[in-house]
N, C-alpha and C positions, 0 to 999 in steps of 0.2 A: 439429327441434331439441328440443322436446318429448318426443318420445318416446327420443331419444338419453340427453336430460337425465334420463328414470327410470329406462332400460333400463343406465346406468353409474352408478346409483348416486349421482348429482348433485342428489337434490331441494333446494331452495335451504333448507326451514324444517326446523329441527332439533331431536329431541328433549331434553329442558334436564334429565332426568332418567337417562341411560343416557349413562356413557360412552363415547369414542368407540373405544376398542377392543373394545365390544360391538356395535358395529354404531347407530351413530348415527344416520343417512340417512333420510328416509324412505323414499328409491327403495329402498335397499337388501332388504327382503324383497319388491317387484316383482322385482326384477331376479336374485335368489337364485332367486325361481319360475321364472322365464323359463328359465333356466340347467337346470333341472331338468325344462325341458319338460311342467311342470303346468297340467293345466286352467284356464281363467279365472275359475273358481269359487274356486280355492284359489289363483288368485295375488292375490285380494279380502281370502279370506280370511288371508292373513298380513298385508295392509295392514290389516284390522277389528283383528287382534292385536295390531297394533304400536301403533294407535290407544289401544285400550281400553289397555296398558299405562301408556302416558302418562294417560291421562285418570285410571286408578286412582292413578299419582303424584299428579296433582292435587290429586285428592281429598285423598289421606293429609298433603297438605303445606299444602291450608286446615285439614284438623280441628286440626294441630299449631299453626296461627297463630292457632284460634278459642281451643283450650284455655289456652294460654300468655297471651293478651289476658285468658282469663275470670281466669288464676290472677292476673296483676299486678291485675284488679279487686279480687279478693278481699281482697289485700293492701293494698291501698290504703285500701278502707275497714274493715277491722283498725284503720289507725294509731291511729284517736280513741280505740279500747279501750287500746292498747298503751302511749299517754302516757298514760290512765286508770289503768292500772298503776303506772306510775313513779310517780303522784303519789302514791295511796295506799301506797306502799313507806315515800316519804319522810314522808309524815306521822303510818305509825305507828312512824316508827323515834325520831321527836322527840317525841312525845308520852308513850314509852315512856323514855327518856333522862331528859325531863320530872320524870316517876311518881317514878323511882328516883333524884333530885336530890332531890324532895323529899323523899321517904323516908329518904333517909340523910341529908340536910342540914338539914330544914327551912325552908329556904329556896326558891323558885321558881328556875327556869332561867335569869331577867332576871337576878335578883341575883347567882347564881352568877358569872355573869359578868361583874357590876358588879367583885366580890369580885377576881376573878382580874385582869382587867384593873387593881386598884390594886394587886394584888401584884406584877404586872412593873412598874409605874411610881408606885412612892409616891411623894406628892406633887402628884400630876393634881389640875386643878380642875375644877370643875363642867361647864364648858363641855367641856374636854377628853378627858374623860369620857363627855358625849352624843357627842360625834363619833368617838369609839372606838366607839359602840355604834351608831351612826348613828340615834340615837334623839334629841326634843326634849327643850331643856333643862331643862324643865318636868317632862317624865317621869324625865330623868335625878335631879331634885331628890325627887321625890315618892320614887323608887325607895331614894335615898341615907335620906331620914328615916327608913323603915322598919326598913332598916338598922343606922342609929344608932342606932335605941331597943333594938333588939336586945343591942347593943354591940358588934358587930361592926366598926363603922369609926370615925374621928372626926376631926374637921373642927378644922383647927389657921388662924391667922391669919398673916400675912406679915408681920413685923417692918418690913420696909421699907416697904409698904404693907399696913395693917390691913383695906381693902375686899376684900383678896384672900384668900381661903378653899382650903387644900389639904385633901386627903383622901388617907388611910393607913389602913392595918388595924389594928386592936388586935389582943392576944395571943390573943383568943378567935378573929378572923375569921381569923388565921394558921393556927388550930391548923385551921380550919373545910377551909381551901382544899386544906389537907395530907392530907383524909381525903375529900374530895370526888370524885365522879367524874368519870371522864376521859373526853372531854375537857371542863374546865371551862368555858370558854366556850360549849359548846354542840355537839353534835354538824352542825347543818346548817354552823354558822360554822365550824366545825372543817376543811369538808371544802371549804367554799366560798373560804377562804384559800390551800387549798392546792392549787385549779385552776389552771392555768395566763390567764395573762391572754385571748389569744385564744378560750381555750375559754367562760369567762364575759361578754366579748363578743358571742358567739353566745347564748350562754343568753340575756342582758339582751335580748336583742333579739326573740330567740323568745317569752321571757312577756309582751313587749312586743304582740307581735299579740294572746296570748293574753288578758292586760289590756282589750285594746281590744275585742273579740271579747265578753266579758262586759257591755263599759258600767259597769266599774269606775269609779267618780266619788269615791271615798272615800281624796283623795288623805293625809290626814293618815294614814292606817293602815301607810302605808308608813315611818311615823315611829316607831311605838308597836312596842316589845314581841313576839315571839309569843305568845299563851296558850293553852296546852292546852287541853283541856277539862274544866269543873269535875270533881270527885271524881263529884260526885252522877251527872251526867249519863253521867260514863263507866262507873259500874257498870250501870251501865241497859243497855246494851251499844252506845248510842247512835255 
């Protein structure tokens, strides 16, 4: 039965790299020699042949599973440089928007947007105002006096209730927001309004490891402002 089973070509274990209309089998170069009434020297050696062919598939089909495992390493640790990118993109793109607010405006980027936000809604108050800006009341208050001494805004009282304080542009901070650049609130807020909710979902969630990951404890910062960095320090090349 044995010898049936290589002399027709039957061997049960089959090459995983050569089709079967190339001669699959591995009786099949026995049994081709037999047929050919070749010595037992050369009917080894076409089984050594058939052998080595496989075993060179092998080969070629680990090195292609080692290089592809090395290439997904490689990329993998890429990533940390790659949001290292991102970040630096975005922080010289605000810092730069920053420059040139105040350049043209005199005013900071906080303000600007203080500015803007009471030109879509004059009449906002204090509090309403901080929660436009997601900023505290405190800093929204600190922000507005600066403001006002400028004369840029000014703080009118409620008839109905005198405790209540609105806030409006004067004709200077009109003229201000009119010639201001775009976008006024703020290039990051700019772009952050107009992701879609899902996609900022993710994001909150990703700086959220990243947050944690640091041992950020400085939760009031999340309240306050961005600030550039001073004039001084940024010619410095800092």
């Amino acid at each position: 039965m044995f010898a049936q089973t290589i002399l027709h070509g039957r061997w049960p274990l089959r090459n995983p790299f050569i089709k079967e209309d190339g001669g699959l089998y591995w009786g099949r170069p026995l049994w081709t020699a037999v047929q050919n009434r070749l010595p037992i020297w050369a009917v080894w050696a076409r089984i050594d042949s058939s052998c080595s062919g496989v075993i060179s598939a092998m080969k070629r089909d680990a090195g292609k599973k080692r290089s592809s495992q090395a290439h997904d390493t490689d990329a993998t640790e890429g990533w940390p440089y790659e949001v290292l990118k991102r970040f630096r993109m975005v922080f010289k793109a605000v810092q730069q928007h920053s420059q040139w607010v105040e350049t043209r405006c005199g005013v900071t980027s906080a303000q600007l947007w203080a500015l803007w936000e009471l030109s879509r809604k004059p009449g906002l108050r204090v509090s309403e105002l901080a929660n436009a800006m997601s900023i505290h009341h405190s800093t929204a208050s600190n922000l507005l006096d600066k403001l006002a001494r400028r004369g840029l805004i000014k703080r009118e009282r409620v008839r109905e209730d005198r405790r209540v304080v609105t806030l409006s542009l004067t004709p200077e901070g009109i003229e201000l927001i009119e010639r201001a650049p775009s976008p006024a609130q703020g290039l990051l807020q700019h772009a952050l309004f107009r992701l879609p909710d899902a996609v900022l979902q993710s994001l909150a969630q990703d700086l959220d490891a990243l947050v944690n990951e640091m041992e950020i404890k400085d939760d009031e910062a999340a309240m306050r402002p961005l600030n550039p960095l001073a004039k001084a320090i940024r010619q410095q090349g800092a």
